[in-house]
N, C-alpha and C positions, 0 to 999 in steps of 0.2 A: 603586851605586844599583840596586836592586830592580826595575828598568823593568817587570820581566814582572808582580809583583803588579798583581793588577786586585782583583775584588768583594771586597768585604766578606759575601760569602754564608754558604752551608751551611759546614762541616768535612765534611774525607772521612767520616767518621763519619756524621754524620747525611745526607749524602744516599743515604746506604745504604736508608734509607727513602722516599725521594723516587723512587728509581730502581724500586723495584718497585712505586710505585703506579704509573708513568711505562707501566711496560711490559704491567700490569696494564691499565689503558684504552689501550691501544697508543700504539709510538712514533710513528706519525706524527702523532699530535695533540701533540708536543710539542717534538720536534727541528727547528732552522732548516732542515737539510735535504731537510725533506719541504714539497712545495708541493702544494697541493689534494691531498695524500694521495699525492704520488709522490712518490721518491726522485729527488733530482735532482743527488744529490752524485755525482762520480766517482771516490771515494773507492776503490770497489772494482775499477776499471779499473785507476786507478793504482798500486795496492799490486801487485797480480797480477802485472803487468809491470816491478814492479820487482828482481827476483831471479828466479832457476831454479829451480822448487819440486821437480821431480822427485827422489824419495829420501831428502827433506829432513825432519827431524822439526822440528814446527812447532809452537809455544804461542803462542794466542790468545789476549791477557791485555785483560778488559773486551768479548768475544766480543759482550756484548746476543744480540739471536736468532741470529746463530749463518750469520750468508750469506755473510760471507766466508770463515769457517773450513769452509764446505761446500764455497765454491767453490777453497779451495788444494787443498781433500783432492780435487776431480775436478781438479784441475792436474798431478797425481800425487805427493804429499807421500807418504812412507812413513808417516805418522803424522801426524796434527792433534789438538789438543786444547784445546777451547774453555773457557777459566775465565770466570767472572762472578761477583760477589757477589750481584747478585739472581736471588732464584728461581726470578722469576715470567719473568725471561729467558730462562732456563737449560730450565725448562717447555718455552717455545716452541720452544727451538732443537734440542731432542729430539723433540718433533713435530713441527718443522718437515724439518728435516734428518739424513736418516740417508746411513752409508755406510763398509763394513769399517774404513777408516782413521781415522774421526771418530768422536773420543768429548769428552762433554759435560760438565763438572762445576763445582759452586756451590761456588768455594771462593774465598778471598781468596790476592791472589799470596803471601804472608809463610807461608801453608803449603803450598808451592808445593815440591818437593823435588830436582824433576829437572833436568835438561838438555835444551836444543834448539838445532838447527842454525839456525833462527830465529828469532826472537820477533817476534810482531804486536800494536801496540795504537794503536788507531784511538780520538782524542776522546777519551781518558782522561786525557793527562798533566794537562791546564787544570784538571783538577776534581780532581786530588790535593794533599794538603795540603804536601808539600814535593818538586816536583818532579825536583832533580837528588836527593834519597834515589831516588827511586823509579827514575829512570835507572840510580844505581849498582845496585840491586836488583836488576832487569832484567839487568843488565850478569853478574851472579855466580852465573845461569843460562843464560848463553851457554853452547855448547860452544867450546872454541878455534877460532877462526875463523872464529866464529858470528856473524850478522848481525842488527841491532837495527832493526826497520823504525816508524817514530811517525809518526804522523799529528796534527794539532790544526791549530785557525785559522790562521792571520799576520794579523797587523796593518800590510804596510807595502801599504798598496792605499786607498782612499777609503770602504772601511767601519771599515777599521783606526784611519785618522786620527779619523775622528769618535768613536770609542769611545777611545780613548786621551785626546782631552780631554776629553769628560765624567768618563771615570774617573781622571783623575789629578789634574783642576781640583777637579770638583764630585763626584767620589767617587757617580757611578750607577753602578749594576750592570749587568754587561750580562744578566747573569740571575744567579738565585740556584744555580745549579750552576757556575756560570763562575767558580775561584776564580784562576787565571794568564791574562796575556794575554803568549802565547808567540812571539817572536819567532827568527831565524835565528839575533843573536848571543847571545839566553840557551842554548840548544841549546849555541854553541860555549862558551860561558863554563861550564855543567856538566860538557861532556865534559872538559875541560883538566884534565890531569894523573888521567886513570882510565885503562882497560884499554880504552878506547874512541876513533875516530879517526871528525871526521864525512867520509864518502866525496861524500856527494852531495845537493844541495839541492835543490829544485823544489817549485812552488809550477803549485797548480791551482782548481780551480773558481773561475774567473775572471769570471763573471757573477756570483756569490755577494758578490765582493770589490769590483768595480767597472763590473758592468754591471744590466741589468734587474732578473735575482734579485735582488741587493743593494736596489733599490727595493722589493720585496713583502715582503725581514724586517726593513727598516729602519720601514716601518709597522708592524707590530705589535710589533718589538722595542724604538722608540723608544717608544711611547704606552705599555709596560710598562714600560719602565725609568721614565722619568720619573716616573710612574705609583708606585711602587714607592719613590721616591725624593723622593717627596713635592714633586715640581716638576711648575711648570705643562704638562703635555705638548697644549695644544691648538693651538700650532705647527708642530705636526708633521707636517700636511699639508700645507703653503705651505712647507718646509723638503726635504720627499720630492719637491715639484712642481720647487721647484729644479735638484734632483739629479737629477732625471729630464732634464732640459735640459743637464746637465753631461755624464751618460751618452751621452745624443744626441749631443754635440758632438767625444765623443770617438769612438766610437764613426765618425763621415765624414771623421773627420780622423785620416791613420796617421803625421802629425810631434805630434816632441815638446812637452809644454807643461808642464814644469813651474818656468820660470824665475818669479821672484816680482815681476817686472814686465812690460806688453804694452806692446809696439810696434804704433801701427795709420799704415798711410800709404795716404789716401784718395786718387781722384783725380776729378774733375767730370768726367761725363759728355759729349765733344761733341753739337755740336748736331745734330740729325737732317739728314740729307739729305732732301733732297725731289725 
């Protein structure tokens, strides 16, 4: 069973054009990521810290502007190299970032030729059109012993579960770039039986998934998707108002609650002393 299929959207193909108007009126008017125009994802903490970059030759595969691949090459990467198919990206990320070790170029991975000690690609697997191809891909520009670092959503959190059943019941989008909803065991289910072993899981931006953040893109993600998908979405504020009180709830309470029945045991107040 396909769990990880989600949208019905673009093809890699054409959002090749989607992506350089994206970057052309900039990314933060368009990624869930950005709130009132700040970056609010940890994406690039986490990647940093997850391997020893010093010495390392490094392919950034799906770079966009280009800040994380600036920021491995000041990590001390012997070498970084940011590819992107768009660009109006690629533009940015040469004026934005320079530095001896980083070089910048518009190519697609498929003419990709070399090798690296490790490869980086942040939000790209969801929006390829056949993700464990593009894994083994990846995989056959390893150096030996070379390390595969992915990044993309999860779905096992309280933004996850609500998108998983409009897209598997009622077939919403969760946007029209979103063509996988990638979970830990489709990850293990690609790597089985390749030249690849997954070493280590972790899961982060935790407000995005089931705190506050999660509230601010689930308003304007839900009233688009619905929106998009030709259903009523004027629910969606009394549904957000909800979850906001779910948020809250967990948020003061650090036990568990995910059994699918409550036990409540009251007790009457004695009577006041006087």
């Amino acid at each position: 069973m396909k769990v990880s299929v989600g949208s019905p959207g673009k093809g890699n193909r054409a959002l090749k054009e989607l992506y350089e108007g994206v970057y052309e009126k900039g990314e933060e008017k368009f990624f869930s990521k950005f709130v009132r125009g700040k970056n609010v994802s940890e994406t690039n903490e986490v990647v940093l810290a997850s391997t020893r970059w010093r010495g390392k030759r490094v392919l950034d595969v799906g770079c966009g502007t280009g800040t994380l691949a600036f920021l491995i090459a000041r990590a001390g990467a012997r070498d970084v190299v940011g590819i992107d198919y768009a660009e109006s990206a690629i533009r940015q990320a040469q004026l934005s970032h320079q530095a001896p070790n980083l070089s910048f170029r518009c190519m697609d991975l498929a003419n990709w030729k070399g090798r690296a000690d490790v490869i980086v690609s942040c939000g790209t697997l969801e929006h390829t059109d056949d993700p464990r191809g593009t894994i083994a891909a990846l995989a056959r520009r390893l150096s030996p012993g070379g390390s595969l670092i992915l990044t993309c959503p999860c779905f096992l959190n309280i933004r996850g579960f609500i998108w998983m059943a409009l897209n598997m019941l009622l077939r919403v989008p969760m946007s029209l770039s979103d063509l996988h909803f990638i979970s830990p065991f489709d990850i293990e289910r690609w790597v089985a039986g390749t030249s690849l072993r997954l070493v280590r899981v972790r899961t982060f931006d935790h407000s995005r998934g089931s705190g506050p953040l999660m509230l601010a893109d689930l308003r304007k993600r839900l009233t688009n998707a619905l929106r998009d998908a030709k259903l009523d979405n004027s629910r969606v504020e009394p549904f957000v108002e909800w979850l906001d009180h779910v948020v809250a709830y967990f948020s003061e309470r650090p036990h568990r609650l995910e059994g699918a029945t409550a036990l409540y045991v009251l007790k009457r107040r004695g009577a006041r002393r006087k």
